[in-house]
N, C-alpha and C positions, 0 to 999 in steps of 0.2 A: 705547721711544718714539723716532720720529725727531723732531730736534729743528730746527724753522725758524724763520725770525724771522717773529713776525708785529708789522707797524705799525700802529698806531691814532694818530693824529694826533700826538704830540709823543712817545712812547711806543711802546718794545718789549714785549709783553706774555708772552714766552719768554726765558729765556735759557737759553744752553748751556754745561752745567757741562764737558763737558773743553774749551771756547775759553775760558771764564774761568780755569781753570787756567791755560792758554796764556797768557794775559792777565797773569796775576801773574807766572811764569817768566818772561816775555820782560821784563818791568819788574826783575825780582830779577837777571837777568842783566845787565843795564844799569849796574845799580847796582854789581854785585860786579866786572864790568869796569875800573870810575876807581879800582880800592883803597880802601881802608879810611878814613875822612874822620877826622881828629886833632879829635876835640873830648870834651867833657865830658855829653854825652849819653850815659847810661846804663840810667835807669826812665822810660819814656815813655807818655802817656795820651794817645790819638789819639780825639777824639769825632767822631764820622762816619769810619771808617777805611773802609768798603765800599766804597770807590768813590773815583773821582774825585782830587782832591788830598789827602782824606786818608787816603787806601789808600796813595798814590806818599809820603805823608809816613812811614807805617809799614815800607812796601818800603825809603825811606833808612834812618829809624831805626835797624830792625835789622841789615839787611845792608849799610849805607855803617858805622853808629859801632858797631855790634854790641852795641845796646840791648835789651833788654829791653821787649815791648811788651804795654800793653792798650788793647784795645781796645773802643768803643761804637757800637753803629748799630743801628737797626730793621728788619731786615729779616722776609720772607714767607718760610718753608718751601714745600719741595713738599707736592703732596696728590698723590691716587692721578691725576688727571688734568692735573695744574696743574704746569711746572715753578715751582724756587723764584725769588725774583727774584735777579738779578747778582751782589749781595753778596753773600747766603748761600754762593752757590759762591765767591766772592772770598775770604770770610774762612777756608773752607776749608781753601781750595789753601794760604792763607797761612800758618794757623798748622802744616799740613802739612810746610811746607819751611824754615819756622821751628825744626820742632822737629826736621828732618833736618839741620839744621845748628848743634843745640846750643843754641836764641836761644828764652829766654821768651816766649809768646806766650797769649794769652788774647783770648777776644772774649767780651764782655756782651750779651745780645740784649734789647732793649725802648726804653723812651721816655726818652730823654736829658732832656728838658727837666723828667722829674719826678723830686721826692725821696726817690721809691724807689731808682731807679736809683743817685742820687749816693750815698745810704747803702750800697748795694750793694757801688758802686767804691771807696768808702771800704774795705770789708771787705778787698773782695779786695787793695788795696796794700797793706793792714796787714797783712796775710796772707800773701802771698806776693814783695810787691818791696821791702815797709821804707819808705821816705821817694820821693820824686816829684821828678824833676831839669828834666821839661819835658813842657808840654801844648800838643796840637794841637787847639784849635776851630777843625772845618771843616765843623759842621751845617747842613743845607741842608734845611729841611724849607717846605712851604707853611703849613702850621698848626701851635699851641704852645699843649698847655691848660697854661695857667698852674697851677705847684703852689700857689701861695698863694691868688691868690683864685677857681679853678675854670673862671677864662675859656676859653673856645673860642677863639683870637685865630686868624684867618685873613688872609694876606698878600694886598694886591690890588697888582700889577704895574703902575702907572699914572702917567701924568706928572701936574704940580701946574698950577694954576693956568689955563691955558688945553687946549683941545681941540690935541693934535700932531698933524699931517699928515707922514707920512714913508716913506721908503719898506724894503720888507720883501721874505720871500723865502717861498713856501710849498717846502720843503724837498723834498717827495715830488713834486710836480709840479714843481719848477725854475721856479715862476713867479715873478718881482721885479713887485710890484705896491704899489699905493700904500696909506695903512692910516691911519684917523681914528682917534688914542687921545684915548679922552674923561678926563678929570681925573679924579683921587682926591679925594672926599670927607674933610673931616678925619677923619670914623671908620675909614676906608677904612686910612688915612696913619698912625692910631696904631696900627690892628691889626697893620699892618706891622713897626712898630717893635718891636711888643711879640713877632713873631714873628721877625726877621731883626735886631733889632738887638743891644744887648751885653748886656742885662741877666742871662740867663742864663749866658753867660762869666764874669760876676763871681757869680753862684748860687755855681758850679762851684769856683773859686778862692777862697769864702768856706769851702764846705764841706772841700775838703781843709785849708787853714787851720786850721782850726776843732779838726781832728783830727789835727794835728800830723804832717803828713803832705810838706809841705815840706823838702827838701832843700835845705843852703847853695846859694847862688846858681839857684835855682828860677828857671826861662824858660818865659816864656808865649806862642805867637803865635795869633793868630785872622788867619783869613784873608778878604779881601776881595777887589773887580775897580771900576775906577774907570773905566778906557778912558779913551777920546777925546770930544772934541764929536760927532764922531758918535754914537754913542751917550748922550749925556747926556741928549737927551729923555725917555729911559725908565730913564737909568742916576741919573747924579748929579743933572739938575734934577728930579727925581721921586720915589716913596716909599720907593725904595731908596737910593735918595742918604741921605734923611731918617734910615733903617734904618743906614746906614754912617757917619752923622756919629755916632749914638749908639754904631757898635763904639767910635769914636775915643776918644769920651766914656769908655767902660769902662776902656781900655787903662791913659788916667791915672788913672782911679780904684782900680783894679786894682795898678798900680806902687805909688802911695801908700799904701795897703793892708799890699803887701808890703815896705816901705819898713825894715822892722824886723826882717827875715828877716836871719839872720848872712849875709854874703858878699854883699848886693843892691846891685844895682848902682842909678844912677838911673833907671833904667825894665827893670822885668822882664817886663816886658807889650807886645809891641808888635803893631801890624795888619799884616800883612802884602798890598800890594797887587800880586797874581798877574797874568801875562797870559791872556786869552781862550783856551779851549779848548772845544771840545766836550761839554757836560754833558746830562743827562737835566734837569735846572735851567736850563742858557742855553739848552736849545736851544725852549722854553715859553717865552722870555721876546722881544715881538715886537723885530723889528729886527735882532738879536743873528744870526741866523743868518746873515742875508747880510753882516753887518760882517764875522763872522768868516769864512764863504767870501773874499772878496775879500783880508782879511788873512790867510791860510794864505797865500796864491797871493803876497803881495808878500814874507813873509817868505821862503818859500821860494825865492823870485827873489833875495834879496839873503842867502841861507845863513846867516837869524834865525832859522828855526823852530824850535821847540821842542817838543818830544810832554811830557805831563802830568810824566811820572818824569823826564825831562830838567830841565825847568825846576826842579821839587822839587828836583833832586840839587842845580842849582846854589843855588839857595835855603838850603839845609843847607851848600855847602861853603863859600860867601862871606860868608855872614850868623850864621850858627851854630858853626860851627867853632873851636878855638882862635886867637887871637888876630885874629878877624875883624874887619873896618871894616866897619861898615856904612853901607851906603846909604840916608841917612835924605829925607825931607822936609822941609819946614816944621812939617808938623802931627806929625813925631816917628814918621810910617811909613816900613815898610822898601818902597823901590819895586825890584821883581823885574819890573815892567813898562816896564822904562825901553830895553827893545829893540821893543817895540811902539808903545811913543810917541816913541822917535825919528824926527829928521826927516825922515829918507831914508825912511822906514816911514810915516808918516802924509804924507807929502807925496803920496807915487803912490799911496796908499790913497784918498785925498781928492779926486786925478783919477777914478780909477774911479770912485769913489761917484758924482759927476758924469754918467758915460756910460752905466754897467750898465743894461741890460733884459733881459731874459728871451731876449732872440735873444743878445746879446753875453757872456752870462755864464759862458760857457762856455772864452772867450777871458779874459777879465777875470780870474776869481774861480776859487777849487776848488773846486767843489760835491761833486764825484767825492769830494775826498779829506774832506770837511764828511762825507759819508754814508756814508764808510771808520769814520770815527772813532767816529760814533753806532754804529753795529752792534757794532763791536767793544768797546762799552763792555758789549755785552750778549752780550760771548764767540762773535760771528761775523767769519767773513772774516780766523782766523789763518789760515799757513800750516800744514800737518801734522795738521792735524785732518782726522778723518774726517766731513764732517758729514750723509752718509748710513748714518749706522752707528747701528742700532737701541742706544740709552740706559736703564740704567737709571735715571733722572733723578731718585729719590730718595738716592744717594749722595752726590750732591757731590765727585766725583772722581775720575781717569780709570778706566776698567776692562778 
């Protein structure tokens, strides 16, 4: 099979298994490049590893503190006509080059939010890691059938309380156009919750608990994105703000929980709030796409950017590492987005937003490099890849 991207509105519906590979080496390289990170992470449990921040969280793990990792995500296999999606070849490549370099690796394939699954992972640490030193919640799903009472909860992306007018980007066409989001519904607003917010993070940390499966000084983070007032119509004053004030909710309940754990510190738990990048997730979410074109383009101007594995690594060396300080908040999260929200960074982001149109946005913003980053999250447009070269695409890995 030769293998091309094809687009369907927010969504690659191919990926190609040797640019995913590519994909993970060029991030494992990165990583083994800064040396080896001084910390006490050693058995680590990454929920959503396939992709995105928590793939870049298990490419740290292992190859920055030389952990031990498992991991969880749902992904599609190939069929005889269908490549598999991203992950499948992400977790691949990964545990491939894992296991060429010595480093526990493991991936669980199915439904994170259910109590199959956590008994599962339960098995497999008592089986093969012993006790758990640190977990990454970084699940991104639209929907979450509830394990206890059967629900279907499906997430609706929407602002609260009045109809927002603001403006957006259609990604394929490069059009900045203007966009009515109508309000969430309070059923709308709890389905959210019940799909993006913490309650399943603390499922997860009840269940290993439970099974004695805690290591002294056990570290939790879940990750979040909070941005700027630009984005809050649809970020923070809207259902997902609502979805992120309940991770915060979890975090403390979650530390107080573990409060009795030998070695725990005052909070074992914390949110970590990440900067904007490129997601098969932000890039379906409106507005999102043209904040983050316009901000690639300002960081990049003033030598803030950061690509996924970059910002993780620093995330792991400043926050996580021995004898780290961290960079807290008010609300007791770790901010990792405090170079996006600086002045210099939202001051000229905030002029653009003001000028940008569909003629000037070319000047203004990155688009080029906004639809660099989408492709390549679905293994196109590395360099050294062949990507006229007939595939056998149920492998999962170079041939």
């Amino acid at each position: 099979m030769i293998i091309k991207p094809r687009i369907r509105g927010f969504i690659c519906t191919t990926a190609h298994p040797v640019g995913c590979a590519a994909n993970v080496a060029t991030q494992i390289e990165y990583v083994k490049s800064k040396g080896a990170i001084d910390s006490s992470i050693s058995n680590v449990l990454v929920l959503g590893c396939s992709g995105g921040y928590g793939l870049a969280s298990r490419i740290g793990a292992g190859f920055g503190c030389g952990a031990a990792t498992l991991g969880v995500s749902y992904e599609k296999p190939p069929t005889a006509v269908k490549t598999a999606t991203a992950g499948w070849y992400n977790n691949i490549a990964f545990e491939e080059a894992a296991a060429a370099a010595g480093l526990y690796a493991t991936t669980l394939d199915g439904d994170a939010f259910s109590d199959a699954m956590k008994a599962q992972v339960v098995e497999k640490i008592r089986h093969d890691m012993g006790k758990l030193d640190f977990l990454v919640y970084s699940l991104a799903s639209p929907v979450r059938l509830h394990p206890r009472t059967g629900v279907l909860h499906r997430s609706a992306i929407k602002p609260l309380g009045d109809t927002v007018h603001i403006k957006s980007l259609n990604v394929q066409k490069g059009l900045v156009h203007d966009l009515d989001l109508e309000p969430a519904t309070a059923a709308e607003t709890a389905a959210t919750v019940a799909v993006m917010g913490g309650e399943d993070w603390e499922f997860w940390v009840d269940a290993l608990q439970e099974a004695d499966l805690l290591a002294e000084g056990f570290r939790s983070v879940a990750f979040t994105y909070i941005g700027s007032e630009l984005t809050w119509p649809i970020y923070w004053n809207a259902t997902l703000g609502k979805a992120k004030e309940d991770l915060d909710r979890a975090a403390r309940a979650i530390s107080e929980k573990l409060s009795t754990v030998s070695g725990a510190g005052d909070a074992q738990a914390r949110v970590a709030s990440l900067k904007a990048i490129v997601s098969q997730a932000s890039s379906a979410i409106p507005v999102v796409p043209l904040y983050a074109s316009l901000l690639f383009a300002v960081m990049k101007d003033q030598g803030l950017h950061e690509d996924c594995i970059a910002h993780i690594h620093r995330l792991l060396v400043t926050q996580f590492a021995t004898d780290a300080q961290l960079n807290l908040d008010d609300a007791g999260r770790i901010r990792m987005d405090d170079q996006e929200l600086c002045e210099s960074v939202q001051g000229e982001l905030k002029r653009r937003w003001q000028l940008v149109t569909t003629e000037n946005l070319q000047d203004l913003g990155d688009l080029a490099g906004f639809r660099q980053d989408f492709l390549k999250i679905f293994g196109f447009g590395f360099e050294g890849v062949d990507y006229a070269a007939d595939l056998d695409h149920t492998l999962g890995r170079s041939v």
